[in-house]
C-alpha positions as protocol buffer text, in pm:
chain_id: "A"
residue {
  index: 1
  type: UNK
  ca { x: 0 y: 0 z: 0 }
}
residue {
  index: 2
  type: UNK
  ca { x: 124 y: 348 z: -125 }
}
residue {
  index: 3
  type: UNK
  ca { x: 168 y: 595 z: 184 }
}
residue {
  index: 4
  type: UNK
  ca { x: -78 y: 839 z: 89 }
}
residue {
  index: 5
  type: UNK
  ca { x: -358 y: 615 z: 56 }
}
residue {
  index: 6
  type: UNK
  ca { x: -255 y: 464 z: 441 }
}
residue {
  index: 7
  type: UNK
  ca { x: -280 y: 847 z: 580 }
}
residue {
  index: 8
  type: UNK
  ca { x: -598 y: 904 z: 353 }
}
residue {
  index: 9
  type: UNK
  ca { x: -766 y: 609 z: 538 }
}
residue {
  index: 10
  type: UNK
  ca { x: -629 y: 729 z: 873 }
}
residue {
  index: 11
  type: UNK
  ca { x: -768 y: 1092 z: 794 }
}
residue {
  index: 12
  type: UNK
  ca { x: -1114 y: 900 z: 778 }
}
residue {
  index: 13
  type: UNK
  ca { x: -1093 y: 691 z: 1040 }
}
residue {
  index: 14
  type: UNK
  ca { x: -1023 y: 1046 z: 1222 }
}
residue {
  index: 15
  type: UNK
  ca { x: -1273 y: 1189 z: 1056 }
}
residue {
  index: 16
  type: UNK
  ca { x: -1556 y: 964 z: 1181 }
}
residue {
  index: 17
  type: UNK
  ca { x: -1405 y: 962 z: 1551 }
}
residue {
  index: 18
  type: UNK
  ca { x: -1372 y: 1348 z: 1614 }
}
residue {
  index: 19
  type: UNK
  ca { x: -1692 y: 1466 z: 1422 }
}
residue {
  index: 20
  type: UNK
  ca { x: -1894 y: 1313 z: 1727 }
}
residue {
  index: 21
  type: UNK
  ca { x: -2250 y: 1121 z: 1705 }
}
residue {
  index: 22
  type: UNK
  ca { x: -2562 y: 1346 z: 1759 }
}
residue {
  index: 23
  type: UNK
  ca { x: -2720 y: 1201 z: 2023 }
}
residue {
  index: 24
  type: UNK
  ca { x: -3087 y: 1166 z: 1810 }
}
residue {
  index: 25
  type: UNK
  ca { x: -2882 y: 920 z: 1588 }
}
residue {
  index: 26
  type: UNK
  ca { x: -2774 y: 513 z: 1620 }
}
residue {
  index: 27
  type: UNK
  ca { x: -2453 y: 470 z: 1790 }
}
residue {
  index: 28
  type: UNK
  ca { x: -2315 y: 321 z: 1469 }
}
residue {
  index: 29
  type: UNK
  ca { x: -2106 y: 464 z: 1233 }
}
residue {
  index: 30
  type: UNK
  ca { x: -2180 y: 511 z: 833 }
}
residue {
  index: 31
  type: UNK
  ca { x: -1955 y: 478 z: 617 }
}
residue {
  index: 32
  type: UNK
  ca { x: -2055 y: 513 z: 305 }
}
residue {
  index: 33
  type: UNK
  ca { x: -1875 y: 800 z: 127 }
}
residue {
  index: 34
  type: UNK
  ca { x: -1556 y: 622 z: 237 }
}
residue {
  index: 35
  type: UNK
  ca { x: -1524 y: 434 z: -84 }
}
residue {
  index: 36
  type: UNK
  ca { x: -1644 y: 765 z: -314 }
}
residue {
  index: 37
  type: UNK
  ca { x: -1373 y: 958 z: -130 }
}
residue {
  index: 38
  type: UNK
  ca { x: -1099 y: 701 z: -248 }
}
residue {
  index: 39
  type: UNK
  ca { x: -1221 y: 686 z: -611 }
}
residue {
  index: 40
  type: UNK
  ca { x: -1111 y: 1086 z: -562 }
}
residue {
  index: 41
  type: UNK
  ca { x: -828 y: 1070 z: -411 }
}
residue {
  index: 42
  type: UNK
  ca { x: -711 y: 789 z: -670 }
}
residue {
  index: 43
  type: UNK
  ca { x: -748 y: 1038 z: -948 }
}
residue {
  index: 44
  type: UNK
  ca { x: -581 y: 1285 z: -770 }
}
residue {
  index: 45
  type: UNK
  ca { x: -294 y: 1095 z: -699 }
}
residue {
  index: 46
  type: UNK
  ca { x: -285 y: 987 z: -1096 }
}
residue {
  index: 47
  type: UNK
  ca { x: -266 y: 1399 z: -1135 }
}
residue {
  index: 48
  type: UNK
  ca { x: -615 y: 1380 z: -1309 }
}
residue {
  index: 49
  type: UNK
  ca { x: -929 y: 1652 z: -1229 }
}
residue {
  index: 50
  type: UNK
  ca { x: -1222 y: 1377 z: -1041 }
}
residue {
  index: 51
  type: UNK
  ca { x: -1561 y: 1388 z: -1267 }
}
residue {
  index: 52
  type: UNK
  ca { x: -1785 y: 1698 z: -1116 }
}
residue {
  index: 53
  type: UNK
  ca { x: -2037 y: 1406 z: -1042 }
}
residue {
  index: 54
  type: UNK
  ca { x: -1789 y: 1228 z: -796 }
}
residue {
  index: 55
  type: UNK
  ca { x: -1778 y: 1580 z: -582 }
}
residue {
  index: 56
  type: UNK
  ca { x: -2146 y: 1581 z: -560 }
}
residue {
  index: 57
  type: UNK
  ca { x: -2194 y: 1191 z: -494 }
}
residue {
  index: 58
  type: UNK
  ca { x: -1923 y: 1243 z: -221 }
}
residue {
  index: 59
  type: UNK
  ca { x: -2114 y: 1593 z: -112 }
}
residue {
  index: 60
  type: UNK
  ca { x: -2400 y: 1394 z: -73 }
}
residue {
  index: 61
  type: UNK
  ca { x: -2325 y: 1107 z: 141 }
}
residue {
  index: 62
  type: UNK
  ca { x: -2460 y: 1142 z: 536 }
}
residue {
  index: 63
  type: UNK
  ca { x: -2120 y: 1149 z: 690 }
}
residue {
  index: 64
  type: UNK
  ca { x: -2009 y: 1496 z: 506 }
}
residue {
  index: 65
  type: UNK
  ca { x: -2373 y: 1608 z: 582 }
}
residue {
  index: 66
  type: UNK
  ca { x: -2325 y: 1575 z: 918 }
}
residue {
  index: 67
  type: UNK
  ca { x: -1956 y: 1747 z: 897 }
}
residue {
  index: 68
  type: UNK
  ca { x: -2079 y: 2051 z: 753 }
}
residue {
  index: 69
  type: UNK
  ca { x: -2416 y: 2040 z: 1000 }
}
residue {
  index: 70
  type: UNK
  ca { x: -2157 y: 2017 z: 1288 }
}
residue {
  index: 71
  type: UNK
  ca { x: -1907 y: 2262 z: 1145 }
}
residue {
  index: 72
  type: UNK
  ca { x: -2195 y: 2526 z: 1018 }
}
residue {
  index: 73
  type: UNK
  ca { x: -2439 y: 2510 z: 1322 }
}
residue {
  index: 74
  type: UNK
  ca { x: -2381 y: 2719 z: 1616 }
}
C-alpha cells in the first residue's frame, strides 16, 4: 500500500471519531462515502481533475452532511 492512501484512510478513520455522534442518531457509524472519497483521491494521486459528479456523490453522502451540519451550526 502506497503511503498516501494509508494516511488518507487514517484521515477517515479520524474523521468519523472526532466529528462526534448526535445524540438523536444510532450509535453506529456510516460509512458510506468512504469508498467515493478514495475513487477521488485515486485520481488525484494519478494527477487527473475527479468527474464533477464524484464531488457531488461524495457531497451527498450522510457522513459529510453531518460534517458541515456540525461545522456550520452554532
Amino acid at each position: 500500500m502506497s503511503k498516501q492512501f494509508i494516511v488518507s484512510i487514517a484521515c477517515w478513520v479520524l474523521f468519523f471519531f472526532s466529528c462526534g455522534i448526535p445524540e438523536n442518531t444510532s450509535n453506529s457509524l456510516d460509512f458510506s462515502g468512504v469508498d467515493q472519497f478514495l475513487e477521488i483521491t485515486a485520481a488525484l494521486e494519478h494527477d487527473t481533475n475527479p468527474d464533477p459528479a464524484d464531488w457531488e456523490t461524495l457531497f451527498e453522502t450522510p457522513g459529510y452532511s453531518m460534517l458541515t451540519k456540525s461545522e456550520f451550526d452554532n
